[in-house]
C-alpha positions in Angstrom: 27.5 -5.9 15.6 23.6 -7.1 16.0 22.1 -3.0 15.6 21.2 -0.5 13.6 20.2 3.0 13.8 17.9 4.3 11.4 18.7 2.6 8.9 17.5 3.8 5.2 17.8 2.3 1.8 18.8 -1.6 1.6 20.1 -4.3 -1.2 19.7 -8.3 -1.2 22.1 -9.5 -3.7 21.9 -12.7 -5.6 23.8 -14.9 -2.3 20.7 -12.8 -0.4 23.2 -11.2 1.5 21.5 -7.5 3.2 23.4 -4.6 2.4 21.6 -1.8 4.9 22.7 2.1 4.6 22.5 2.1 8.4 22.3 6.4 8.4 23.0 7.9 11.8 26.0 5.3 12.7 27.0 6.2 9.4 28.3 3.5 7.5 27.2 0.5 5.6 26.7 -2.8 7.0 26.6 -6.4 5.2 24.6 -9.3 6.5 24.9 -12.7 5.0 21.8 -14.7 4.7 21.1 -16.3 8.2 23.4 -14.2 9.8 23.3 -13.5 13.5 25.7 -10.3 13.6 26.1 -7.6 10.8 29.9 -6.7 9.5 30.7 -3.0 8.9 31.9 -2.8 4.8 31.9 1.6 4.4 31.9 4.2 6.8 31.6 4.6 10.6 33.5 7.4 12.4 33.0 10.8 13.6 35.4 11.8 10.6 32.4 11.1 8.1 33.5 14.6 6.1 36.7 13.0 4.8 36.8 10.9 1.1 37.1 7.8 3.4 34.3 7.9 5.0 30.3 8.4 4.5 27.8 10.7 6.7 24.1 9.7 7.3 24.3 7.6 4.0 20.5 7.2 2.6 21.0 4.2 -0.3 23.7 1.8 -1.3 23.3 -0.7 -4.3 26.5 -3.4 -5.1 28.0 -2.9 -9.1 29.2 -6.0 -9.9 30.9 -4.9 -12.6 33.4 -2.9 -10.7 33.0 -5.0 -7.2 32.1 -2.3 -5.8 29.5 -0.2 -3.3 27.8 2.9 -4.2 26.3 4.9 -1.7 24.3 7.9 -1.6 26.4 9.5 0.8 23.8 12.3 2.1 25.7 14.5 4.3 28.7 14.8 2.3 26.7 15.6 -0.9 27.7 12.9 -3.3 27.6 9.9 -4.5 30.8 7.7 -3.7 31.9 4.4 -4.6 33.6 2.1 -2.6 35.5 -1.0 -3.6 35.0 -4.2 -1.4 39.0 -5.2 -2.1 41.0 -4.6 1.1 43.4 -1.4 0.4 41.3 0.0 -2.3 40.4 4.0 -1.7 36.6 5.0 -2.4 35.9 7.2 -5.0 33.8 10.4 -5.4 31.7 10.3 -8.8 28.7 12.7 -8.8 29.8 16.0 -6.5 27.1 18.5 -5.0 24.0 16.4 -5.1 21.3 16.2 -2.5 20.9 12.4 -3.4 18.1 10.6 -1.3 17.7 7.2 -3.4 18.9 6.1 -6.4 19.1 3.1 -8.6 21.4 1.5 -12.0 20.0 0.1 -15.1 21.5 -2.4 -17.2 24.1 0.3 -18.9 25.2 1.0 -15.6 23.6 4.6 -15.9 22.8 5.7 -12.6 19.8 7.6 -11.8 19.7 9.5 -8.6 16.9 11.8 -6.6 17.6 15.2 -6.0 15.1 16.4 -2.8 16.3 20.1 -3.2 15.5 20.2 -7.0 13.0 18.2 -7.0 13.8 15.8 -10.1 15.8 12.7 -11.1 18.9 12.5 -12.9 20.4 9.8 -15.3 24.1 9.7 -15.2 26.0 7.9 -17.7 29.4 6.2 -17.2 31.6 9.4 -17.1 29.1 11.9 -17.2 28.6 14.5 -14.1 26.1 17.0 -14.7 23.6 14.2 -16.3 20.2 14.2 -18.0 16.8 15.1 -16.1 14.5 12.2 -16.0 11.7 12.9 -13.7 10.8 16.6 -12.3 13.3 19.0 -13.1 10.7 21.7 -13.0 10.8 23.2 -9.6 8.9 22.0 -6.3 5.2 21.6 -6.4 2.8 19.2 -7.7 1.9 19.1 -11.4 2.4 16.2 -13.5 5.7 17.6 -14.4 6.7 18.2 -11.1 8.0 16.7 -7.8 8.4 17.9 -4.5 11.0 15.8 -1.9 11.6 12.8 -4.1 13.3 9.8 -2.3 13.1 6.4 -3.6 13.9 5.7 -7.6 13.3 2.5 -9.7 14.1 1.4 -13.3 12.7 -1.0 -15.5 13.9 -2.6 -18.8 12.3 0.1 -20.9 14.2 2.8 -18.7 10.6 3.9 -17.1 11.5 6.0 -13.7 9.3 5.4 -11.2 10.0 7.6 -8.4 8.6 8.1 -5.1 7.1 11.8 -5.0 7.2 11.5 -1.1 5.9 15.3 0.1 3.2 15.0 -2.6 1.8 11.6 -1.0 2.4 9.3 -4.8 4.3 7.3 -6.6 5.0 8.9 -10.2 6.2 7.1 -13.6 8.1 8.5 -16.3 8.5 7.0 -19.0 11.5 7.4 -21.2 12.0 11.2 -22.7 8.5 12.6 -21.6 7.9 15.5 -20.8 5.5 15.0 -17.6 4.6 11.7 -15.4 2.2 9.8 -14.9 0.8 8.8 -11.5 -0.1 4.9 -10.3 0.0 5.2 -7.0 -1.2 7.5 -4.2 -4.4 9.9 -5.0 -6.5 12.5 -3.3 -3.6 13.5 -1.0 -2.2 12.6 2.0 -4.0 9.9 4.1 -4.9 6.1 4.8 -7.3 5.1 2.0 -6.3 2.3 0.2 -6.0 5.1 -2.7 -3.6 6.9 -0.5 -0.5 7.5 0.6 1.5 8.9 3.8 5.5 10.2 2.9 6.3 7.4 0.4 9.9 6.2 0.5 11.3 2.6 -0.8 9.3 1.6 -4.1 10.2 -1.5 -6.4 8.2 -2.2 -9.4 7.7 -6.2 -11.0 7.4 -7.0 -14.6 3.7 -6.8 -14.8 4.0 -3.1 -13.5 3.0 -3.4 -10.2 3.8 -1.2 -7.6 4.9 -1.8 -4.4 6.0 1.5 -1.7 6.9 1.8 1.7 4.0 3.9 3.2 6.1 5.4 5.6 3.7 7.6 7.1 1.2 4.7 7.6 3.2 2.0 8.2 2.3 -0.6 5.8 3.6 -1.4 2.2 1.5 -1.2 0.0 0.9 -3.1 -4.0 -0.5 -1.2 -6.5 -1.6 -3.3 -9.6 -1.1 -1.9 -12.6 -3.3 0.6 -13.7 -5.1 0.2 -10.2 -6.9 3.2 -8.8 -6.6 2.1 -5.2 -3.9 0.0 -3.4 -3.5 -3.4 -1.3 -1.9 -3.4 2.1 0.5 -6.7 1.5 1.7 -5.7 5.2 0.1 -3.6 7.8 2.1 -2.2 10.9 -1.3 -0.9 12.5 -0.4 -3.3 15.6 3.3 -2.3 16.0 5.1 -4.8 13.2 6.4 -2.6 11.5 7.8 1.4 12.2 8.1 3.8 9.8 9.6 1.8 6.6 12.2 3.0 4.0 13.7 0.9 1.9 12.2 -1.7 -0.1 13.5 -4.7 -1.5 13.4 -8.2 -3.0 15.4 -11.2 -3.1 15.8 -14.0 -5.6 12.6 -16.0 -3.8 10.1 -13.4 -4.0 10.5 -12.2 -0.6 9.9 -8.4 0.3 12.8 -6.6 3.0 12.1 -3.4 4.6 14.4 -1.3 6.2 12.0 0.0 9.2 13.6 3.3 10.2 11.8 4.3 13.6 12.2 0.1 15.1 16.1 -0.1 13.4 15.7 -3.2 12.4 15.3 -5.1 8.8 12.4 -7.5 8.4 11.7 -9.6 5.5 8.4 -10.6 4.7 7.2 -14.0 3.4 4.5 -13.0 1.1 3.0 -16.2 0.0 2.9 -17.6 3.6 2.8 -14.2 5.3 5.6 -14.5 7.7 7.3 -12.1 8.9 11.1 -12.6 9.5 13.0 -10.0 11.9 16.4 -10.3 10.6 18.4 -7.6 11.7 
């Protein structure tokens, strides 16, 4: 179990163990920090349309609180969670969403993209029709808009940062406005280092700085806060890295990305600048 296929969206717990929503095997798979072989925890069979199984899953996050996966579980248009104990059944808890990315604040509110509507949706524990957060305004690209969002972050103040992928930015929202603000990715598609190319992944650190998979271009890029332009921490121009999705960190500073068109996971050592190919 040493392969993936297209994978998507990706988690590093605390133990840096890689969870990787690897899509078109569909299923999950869990690797343990220096692990030479992957182990299948959700999914994989050609029965992916059944409760106990996922199709072309795009994100999974671990909810320690319940012990449990929850995956975006694209092709069967929901989000489902599924318990790590042996015997337990998974669970369907938002029905009839288009999810692409999503992430959980410290409420355990979930806050999931939508790429046919075009917004963001915070769910709270029991709720399933949810609040819109981001977009919610049909496709295009005003402030108040989104068109094809993927990738979603949170921060302590409940700021959504989302990645605004067919409109080439990343866009912030902060709690209860009405239209977002945009810090990174201007003038359109492109390679400027004030550009962007189909954003996916994004994570955002305490001092507000960006960083996004640039899928298009193959780099990830770090936009300081309040930045006009960007910083390519890691440049696939020479074939390191294809097409990235998810984007992640661990405990040590270190940056994973999922790399859908080379199916692999690196992760990148960004104070030595090594590059790791882990999976």
């Amino acid at each position: 179990m040493n392969q993936l296929y297209h994978p998507n969206g990706l988690f590093v717990d605390d133990e840096e163990t890689v969870y990787v929503a690897d899509r078109l095997n569909n299923r999950i798979v869990q690797w343990k920090a220096n692990a030479t072989t992957g182990e299948i925890v959700a999914g994989e069979t050609a029965l992916w349309n059944r409760v106990s199984q996922v199709g072309f899953p795009t994100d999974v996050i671990v909810d320690k609180e319940t012990d449990s996966l929850i995956i975006c579980d694209r092709s069967n248009r929901r989000m489902v969670l599924w318990p790590r104990r042996n015997g337990a059944c998974a669970t369907t808890i938002i029905s009839n969403i288009a999810c692409r990315g999503w992430t959980m604040d410290e409420n355990r509110s979930l806050y999931v993209s939508d790429n046919e509507k075009h917004e963001v949706r915070r769910y709270r524990i029991g709720e399933s029709q949810g609040t819109v957060v981001a977009g919610g305004n049909g496709e295009g690209n005003r402030l108040d808009q989104l068109k094809e969002p993927r990738y979603v972050f949170v921060d302590r103040d409940h700021t959504v940062y989302v990645s605004d992928c067919y409109n080439h930015r990343v866009m912030k929202w902060t709690e209860g406005a009405r239209k977002g603000i945009v810090v990174a990715g201007r003038e359109g598609q492109g390679r400027g280092l004030q550009q962007l190319s189909f954003p996916r992944g994004v994570v955002v650190d305490q001092l507000g700085t960006v960083y996004v998979s640039d899928g298009g271009n193959n780099r990830i890029m770090r936009w300081l806060k309040g930045a006009t332009e960007g910083t390519a921490i890691i440049d696939g121009q020479e074939g390191s890295l294809g097409g990235p999705v998810g984007l992640s960190f661990d405990c040590h500073g270190n940056i994973y990305a999922a790399e859908f068109y080379c199916h692999r996971v690196q992760r990148f050592d960004l104070i030595n600048k090594n590059e790791i190919h882990l999976h």
